[in-house]
N, C-alpha and C positions, 0 to 999 in steps of 0.2 A: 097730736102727741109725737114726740122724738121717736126715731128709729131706736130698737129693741140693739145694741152691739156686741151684748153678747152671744149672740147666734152666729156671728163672723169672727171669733174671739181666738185667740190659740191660749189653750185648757191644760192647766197641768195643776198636780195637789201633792202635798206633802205623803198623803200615802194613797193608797187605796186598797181595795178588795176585788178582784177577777170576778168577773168580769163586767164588776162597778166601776169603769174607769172615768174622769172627771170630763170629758168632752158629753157622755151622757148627762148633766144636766144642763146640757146648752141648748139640747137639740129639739126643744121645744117639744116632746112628746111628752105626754103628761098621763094618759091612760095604759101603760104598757108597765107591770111592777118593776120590769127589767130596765127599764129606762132613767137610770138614777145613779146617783155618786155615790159609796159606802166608804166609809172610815170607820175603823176598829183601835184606832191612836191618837187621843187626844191629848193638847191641844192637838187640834189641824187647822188647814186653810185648802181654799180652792182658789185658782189664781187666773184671771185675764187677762192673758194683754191683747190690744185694741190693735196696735201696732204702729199705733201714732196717738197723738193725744188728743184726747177729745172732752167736751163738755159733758157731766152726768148730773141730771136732775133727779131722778126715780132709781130705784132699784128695786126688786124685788126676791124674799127669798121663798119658796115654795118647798114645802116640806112633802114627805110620801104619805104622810095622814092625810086623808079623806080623799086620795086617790086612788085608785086600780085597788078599791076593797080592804086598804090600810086603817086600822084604827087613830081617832084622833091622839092617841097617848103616843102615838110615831111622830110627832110633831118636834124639830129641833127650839133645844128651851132659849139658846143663848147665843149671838153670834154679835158681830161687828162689819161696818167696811172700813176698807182700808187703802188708800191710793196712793201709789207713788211714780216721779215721772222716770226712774231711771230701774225700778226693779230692788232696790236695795233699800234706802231711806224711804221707810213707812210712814202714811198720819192717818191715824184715824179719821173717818169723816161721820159714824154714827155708827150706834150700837144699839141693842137690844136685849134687853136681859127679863127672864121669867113671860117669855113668847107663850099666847096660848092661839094665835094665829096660825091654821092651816097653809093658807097664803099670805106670808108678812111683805106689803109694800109700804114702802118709805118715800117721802117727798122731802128733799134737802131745801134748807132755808133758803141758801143759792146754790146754784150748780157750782160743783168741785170740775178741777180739771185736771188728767191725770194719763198714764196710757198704762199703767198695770193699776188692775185692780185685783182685790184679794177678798173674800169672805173668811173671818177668823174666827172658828170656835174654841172658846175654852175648855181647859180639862173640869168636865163636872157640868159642860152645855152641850151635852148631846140630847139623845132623844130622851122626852120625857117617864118612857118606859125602862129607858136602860140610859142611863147618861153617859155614860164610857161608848156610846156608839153614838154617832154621826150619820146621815143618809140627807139630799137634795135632792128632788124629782127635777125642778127646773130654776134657773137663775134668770133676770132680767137686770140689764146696766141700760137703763133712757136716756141717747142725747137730750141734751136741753137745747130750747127753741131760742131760748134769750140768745141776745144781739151782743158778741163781741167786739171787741176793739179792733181797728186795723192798723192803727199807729199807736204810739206814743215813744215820744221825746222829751226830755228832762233837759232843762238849760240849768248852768252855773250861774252867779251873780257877773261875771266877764260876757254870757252869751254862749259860750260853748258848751257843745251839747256833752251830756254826763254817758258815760258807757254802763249798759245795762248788763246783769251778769244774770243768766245765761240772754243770751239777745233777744229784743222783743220778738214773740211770735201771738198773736190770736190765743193758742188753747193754752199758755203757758200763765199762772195765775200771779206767782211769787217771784221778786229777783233782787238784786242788791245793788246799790251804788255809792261812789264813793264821790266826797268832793271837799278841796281844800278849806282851811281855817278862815279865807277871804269872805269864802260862799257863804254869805248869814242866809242866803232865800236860794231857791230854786225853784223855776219855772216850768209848769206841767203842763204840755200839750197832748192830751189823748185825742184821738178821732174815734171815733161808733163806724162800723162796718154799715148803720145805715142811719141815715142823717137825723131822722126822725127821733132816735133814740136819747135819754136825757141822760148824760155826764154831771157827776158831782166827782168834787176832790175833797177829802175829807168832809163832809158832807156840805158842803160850799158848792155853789153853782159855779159855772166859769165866765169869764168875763173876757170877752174878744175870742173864744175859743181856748183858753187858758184860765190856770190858777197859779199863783204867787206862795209857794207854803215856804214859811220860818224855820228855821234851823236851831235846835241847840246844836252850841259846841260839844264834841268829846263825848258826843250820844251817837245812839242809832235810832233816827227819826223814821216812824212810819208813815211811810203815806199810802193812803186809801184812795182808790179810784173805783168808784161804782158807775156801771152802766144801766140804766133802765127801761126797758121798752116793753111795750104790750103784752110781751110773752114770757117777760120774766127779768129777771138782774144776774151782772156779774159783777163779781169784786175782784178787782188787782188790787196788788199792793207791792209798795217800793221800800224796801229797808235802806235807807241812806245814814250813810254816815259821813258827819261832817267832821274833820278833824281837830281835836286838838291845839292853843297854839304854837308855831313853832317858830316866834319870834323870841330874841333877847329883850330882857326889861332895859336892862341897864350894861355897862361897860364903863368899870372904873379903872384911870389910869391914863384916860386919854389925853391930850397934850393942854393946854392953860387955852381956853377960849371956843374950842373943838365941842360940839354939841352933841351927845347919843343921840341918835332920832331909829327907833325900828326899823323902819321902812328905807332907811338909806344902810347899803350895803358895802357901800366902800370908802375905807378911809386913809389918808393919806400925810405925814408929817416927818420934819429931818429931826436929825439928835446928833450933839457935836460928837467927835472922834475920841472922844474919852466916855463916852456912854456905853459901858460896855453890854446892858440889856433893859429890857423891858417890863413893867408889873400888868399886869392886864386883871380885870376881878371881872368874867362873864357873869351875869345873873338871867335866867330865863326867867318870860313870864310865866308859862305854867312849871308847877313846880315837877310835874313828872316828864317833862319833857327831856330829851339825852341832850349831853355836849359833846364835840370832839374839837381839839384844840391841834392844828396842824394833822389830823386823824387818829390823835389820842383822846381814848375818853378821859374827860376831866368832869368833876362836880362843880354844878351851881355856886356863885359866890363865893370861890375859893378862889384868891391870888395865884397864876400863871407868870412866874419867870421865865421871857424868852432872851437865850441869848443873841445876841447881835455879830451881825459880821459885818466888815467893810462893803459897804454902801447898799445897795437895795436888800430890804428884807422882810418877805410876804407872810406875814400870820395870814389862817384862815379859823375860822371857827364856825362850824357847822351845828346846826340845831335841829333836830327832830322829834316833832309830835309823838307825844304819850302814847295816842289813839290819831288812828287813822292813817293815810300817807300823804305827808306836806313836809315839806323843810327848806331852812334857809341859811343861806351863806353867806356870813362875811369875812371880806377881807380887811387887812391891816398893814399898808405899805409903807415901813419904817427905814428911813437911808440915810444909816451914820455914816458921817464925814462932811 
């Protein structure tokens, strides 16, 4: 079994009672009535932090009934855990509600990873004698033995690698990436810290050490990475967003013979000295996509009058995805005379 972390924890709780202070339900004594955390203000919480993040498979909450001569109606009725990796943004990872457990231990489906942790009682989950009051003789947070990741790298459909936000590290579970309207796939390379261990990507085996996962556009695709070994599983997961497209459909206006193609971004024709301007009608293919016409925003398939001066004259039109970050630029180099 994993090391017990809360015993090495720094302990702090939204209230307490003197001299219940909350490092007393770290310290592993259990027979001493004095050895306990008191709250007389509900809600409360009691809070860990680890001081780097780590894996939790088990927890355990230990109430003052049926300890040091406590009656079992001292049992806390209701509580929750709660982890987050920076102190501020909470999730729940399990709860318990109408406890008739002396000592309640929990086994997590997988291990959560996190570096603050938090026990949360509600107002109305105190002890079953008196609910407006709260009391903990001892807390346990269990590293988990399962087998994290020591890599993982995401390719784009070009090959380059996608930036992971916050950077990949081992105890970190969640992160997000982004990649352009080209990217229909992206390629998943995780490594297991130990070889043995079995990798699925969205529950798909890998193949050469990798998986291939599809994209919708103008979503946020999840991808799942589970690690499996003898001692347990973890789950990562990748929120990718692909963007949006932020090509033009169309462009009317252009000279007798001159072909729109999307993917071609510059275009180039003369107009005699008596031409004084130009009609241009941009149409984006997505319909929520922006324009800007020389860096003014214009609408979709609306007629743009540019005027003309003597001899070189560079329209640009720029396009930007609805969702996501991708865009593209064309030019248009018109030279009366």
């Amino acid at each position: 079994m994993g090391e017990n972390l809360a015993r090495t924890a720094i302990v702090t709780a939204s209230s307490y009672v003197d001299p219940y202070t909350p490092n007393r339900a770290t310290n592993g004594v259990t027979g001493d009535p004095a050895s306990r955390w008191l709250c007389v203000t509900l809600p409360c919480w009691i809070m860990l932090d680890l001081r780097e993040v780590h894996w939790i498979s088990k927890w355990t909450v230990k109430s003052i009934s049926g300890s040091a001569g406590w009656p079992d109606t001292y049992r806390v009725t209701a509580f929750s855990l709660q982890g987050s990796l920076d102190g501020v943004q909470w999730t729940t990872v399990d709860s318990v509600t109408g406890n008739t457990l002396n000592t309640c231990t929990r086994t997590l489906p997988l291990p959560v990873s996190a570096r603050y942790w938090r026990i949360n009682i509600p107002a109305g989950g105190g002890l079953e004698a008196n609910r407006g009051v709260s009391s903990i003789m001892d807390l346990e947070l269990i590293e988990a033995d399962a087998v994290p990741l020591s890599s993982l790298t995401i390719l784009d459909t070009a090959g380059t690698e996608v930036a992971l936000t916050p950077a990949f590290a081992p105890g970190t579970a969640g992160y997000t990436a982004n990649v352009g309207y080209d990217s229909a796939s992206v390629t998943v390379k995780p490594v297991a810290a130990v070889p043995s261990a079995v990798i699925t990507v969205d529950e798909q085996p890998l193949v050469d050490g990798k998986a291939v996962v599809t994209l919708k556009a103008g979503s946020i695709n999840t991808i799942n990475i589970k690690v499996a070994s003898a001692t347990g599983s973890i789950l990562y997961f990748v929120d990718t967003t692909r963007a949006s497209s932020p090509y033009l459909q169309s462009v009317a206006g252009l000279p007798s013979g001159t072909v729109f193609n999307k993917q071609v971004y510059s275009y180039s024709w003369s107009v005699s000295p008596r031409t004084a301007a130009v009609t241009l009608t941009p149409s984006v293919e997505d319909a929520g996509a922006t324009l800007k016409l020389n860096g003014n925003p214009i609408t979709s398939g609306q007629p743009q009058t540019i005027n003309l001066a003597s001899g070189s004259n560079m329209i640009t039109i720029e396009v930007s995805a609805r969702i996501g970050n991708d865009s593209r630029t064309y030019t248009f180099n018109v030279t009366r005379g």
